[in-house]
DOKOL-587429 format. One record per residue (C-alpha): residue number from 1; residue in one letter; x, y, z. Coordinates in steps of 0.2 Angstrom, whole numbers, plus 5000, padded with zeros to 4 digits. Example, Ala and Ser with C-alpha at 12.3 -4.5 7.8 and 13.67 -1.06 7.14 Angstrom:
<recs>
torba / timi / X / Y / Z
1 / A / 5062 / 4978 / 5039
2 / S / 5068 / 4995 / 5036
</recs>
This chain:
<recs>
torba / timi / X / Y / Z
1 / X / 5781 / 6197 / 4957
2 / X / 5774 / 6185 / 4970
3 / X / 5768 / 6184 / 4987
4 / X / 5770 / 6174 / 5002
5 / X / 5754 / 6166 / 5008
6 / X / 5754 / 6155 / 5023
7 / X / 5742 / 6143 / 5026
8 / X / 5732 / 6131 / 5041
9 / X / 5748 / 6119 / 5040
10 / X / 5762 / 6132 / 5043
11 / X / 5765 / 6128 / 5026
12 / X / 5771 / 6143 / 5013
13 / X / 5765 / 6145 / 4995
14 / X / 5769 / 6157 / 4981
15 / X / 5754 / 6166 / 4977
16 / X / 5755 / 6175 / 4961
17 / X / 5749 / 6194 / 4963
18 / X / 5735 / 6197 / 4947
19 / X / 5741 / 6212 / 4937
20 / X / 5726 / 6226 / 4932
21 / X / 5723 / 6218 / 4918
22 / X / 5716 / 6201 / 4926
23 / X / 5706 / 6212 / 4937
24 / X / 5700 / 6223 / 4922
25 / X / 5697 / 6204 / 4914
26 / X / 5688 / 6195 / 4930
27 / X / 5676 / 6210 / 4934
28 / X / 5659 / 6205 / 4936
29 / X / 5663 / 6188 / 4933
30 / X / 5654 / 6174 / 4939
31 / X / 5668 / 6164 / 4952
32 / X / 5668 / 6148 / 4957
33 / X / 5681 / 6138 / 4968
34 / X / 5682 / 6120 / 4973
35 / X / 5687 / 6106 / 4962
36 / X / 5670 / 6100 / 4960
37 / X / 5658 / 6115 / 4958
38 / X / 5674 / 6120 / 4945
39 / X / 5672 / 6103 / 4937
40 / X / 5652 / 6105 / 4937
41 / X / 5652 / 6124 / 4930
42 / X / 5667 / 6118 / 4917
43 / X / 5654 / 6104 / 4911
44 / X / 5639 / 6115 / 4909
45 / X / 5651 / 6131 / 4902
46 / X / 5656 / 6117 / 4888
47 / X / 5639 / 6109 / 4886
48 / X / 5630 / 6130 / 4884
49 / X / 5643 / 6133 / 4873
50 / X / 5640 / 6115 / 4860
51 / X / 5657 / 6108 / 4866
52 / X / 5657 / 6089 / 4871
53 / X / 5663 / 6088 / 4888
54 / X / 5676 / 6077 / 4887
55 / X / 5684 / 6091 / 4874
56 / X / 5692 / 6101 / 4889
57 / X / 5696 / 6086 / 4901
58 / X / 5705 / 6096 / 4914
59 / X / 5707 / 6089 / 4931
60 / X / 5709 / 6097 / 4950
61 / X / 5702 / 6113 / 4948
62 / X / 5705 / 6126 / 4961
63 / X / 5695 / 6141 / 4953
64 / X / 5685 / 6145 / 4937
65 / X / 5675 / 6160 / 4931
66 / X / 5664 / 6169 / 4918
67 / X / 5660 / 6185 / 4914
68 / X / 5646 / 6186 / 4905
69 / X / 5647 / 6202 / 4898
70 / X / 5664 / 6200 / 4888
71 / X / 5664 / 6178 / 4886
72 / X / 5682 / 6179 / 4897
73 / X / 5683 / 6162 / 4904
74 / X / 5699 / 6155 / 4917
75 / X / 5702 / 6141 / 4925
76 / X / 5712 / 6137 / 4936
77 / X / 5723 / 6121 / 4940
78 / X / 5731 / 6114 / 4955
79 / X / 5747 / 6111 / 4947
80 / X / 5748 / 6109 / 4928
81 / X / 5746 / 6091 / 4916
82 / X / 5745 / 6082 / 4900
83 / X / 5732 / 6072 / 4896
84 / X / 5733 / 6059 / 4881
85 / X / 5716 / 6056 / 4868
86 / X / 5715 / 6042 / 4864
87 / X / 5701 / 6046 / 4850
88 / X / 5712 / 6060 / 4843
89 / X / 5731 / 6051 / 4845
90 / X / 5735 / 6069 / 4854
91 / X / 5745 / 6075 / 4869
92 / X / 5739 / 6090 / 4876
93 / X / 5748 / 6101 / 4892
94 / X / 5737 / 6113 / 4901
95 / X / 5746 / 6125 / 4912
96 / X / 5741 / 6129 / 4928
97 / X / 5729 / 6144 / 4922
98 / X / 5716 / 6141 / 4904
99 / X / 5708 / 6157 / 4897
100 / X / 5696 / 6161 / 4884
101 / X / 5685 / 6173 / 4877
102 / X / 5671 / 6162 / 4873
103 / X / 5654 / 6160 / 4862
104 / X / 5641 / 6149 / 4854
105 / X / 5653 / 6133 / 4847
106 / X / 5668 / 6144 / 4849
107 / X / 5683 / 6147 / 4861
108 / X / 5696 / 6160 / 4856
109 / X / 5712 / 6169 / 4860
110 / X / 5715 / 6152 / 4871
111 / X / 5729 / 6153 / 4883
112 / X / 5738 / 6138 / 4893
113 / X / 5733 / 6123 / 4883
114 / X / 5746 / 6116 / 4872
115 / X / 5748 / 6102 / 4858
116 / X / 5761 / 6091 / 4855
117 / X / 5767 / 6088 / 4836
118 / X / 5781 / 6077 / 4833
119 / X / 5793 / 6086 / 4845
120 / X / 5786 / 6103 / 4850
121 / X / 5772 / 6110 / 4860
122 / X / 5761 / 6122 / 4851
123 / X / 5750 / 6133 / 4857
124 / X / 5731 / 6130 / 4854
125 / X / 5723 / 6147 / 4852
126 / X / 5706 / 6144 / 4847
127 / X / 5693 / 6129 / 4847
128 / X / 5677 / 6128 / 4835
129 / X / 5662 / 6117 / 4830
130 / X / 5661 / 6114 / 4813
131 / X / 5650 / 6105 / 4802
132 / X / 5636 / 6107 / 4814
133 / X / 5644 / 6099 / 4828
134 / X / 5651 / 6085 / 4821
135 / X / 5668 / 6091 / 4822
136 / X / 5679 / 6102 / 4830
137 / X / 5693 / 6112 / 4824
138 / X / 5708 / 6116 / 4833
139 / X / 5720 / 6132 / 4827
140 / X / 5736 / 6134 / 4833
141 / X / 5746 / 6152 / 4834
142 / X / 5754 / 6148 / 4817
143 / X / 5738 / 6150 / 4811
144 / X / 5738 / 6130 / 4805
145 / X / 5724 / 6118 / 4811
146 / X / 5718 / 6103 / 4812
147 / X / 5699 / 6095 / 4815
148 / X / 5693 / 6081 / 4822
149 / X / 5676 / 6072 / 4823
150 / X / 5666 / 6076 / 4840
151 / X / 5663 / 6057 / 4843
152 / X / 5683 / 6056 / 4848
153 / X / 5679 / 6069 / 4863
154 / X / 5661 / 6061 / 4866
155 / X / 5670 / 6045 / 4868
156 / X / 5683 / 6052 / 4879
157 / X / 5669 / 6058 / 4892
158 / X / 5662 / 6041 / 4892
159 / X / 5678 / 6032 / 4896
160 / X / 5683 / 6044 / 4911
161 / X / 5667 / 6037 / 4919
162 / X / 5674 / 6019 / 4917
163 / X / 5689 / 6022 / 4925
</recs>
């Protein structure tokens, strides 16, 4: 169900209406909103957490949280996007809300971000350092995986700030 929401412009938007569930999830959470404090908590999250921070290169953030508590993460894009790694050769779509439950060099029962492989999009449920560090393994929800070294996300930090 969803609800109307007018704002400064006269303009209507569809405003999605949380179910208990969210609430129950985002409780006590720590809630930021902006595209750049996002983009600055993001970073930091990623950097606490042992991630590089081109590994999770998501782009016009509206909202993100934490709760501490439980590691329950979301964040929230303006509208959702795929973004191409160059150091991986992979497509990846984020939809317009990413969760997690996150830890120490892990993210898990991951939501919103998907992989293409040859022709379909799978979901990516989880996210993990391995190696200490040096790579980072990827599951999907069929259970298969692949890993990568750290550098391919390291590099694609670096070349976002060239562009």
């Amino acid at each position: 169900m969803a609800a109307l929401a007018s704002i400064d412009r006269g303009e209507s938007i569809a405003v999605a209406v949380g179910t208990s569930q969210d609430k129950q999830q985002r409780e006590g959470g720590e809630i930021v909103r902006g595209a750049d404090l996002c983009y600055q908590h993001t970073m930091d999250l990623l950097e606490e957490l042992g991630f590089p921070k081109g590994v999770m290169p998501l782009k016009d953030l509206v909202e993100c949280g934490l709760v501490r508590s439980t590691g329950f993460v979301w964040m929230n894009l303006k509208a959702p996007y795929e973004h191409f790694f160059k150091g991986t050769g992979t497509r990846v779509s984020y939809a317009k809300e990413v969760t997690a439950y996150v830890e120490k060099g892990r993210m898990k029962k991951m939501t919103g971000v998907k992989s293409k492989n040859m022709l379909l999009w799978v979901p990516i449920v989880e996210m993990s350092s391995l190696k200490d560090g040096r790579k980072i393994y990827f599951k999907t929800s069929v259970g298969i995986g692949r890993s990568f070294p750290t550098s391919a996300f390291e590099e694609e930090e670096a070349n976002k700030g060239e562009q």
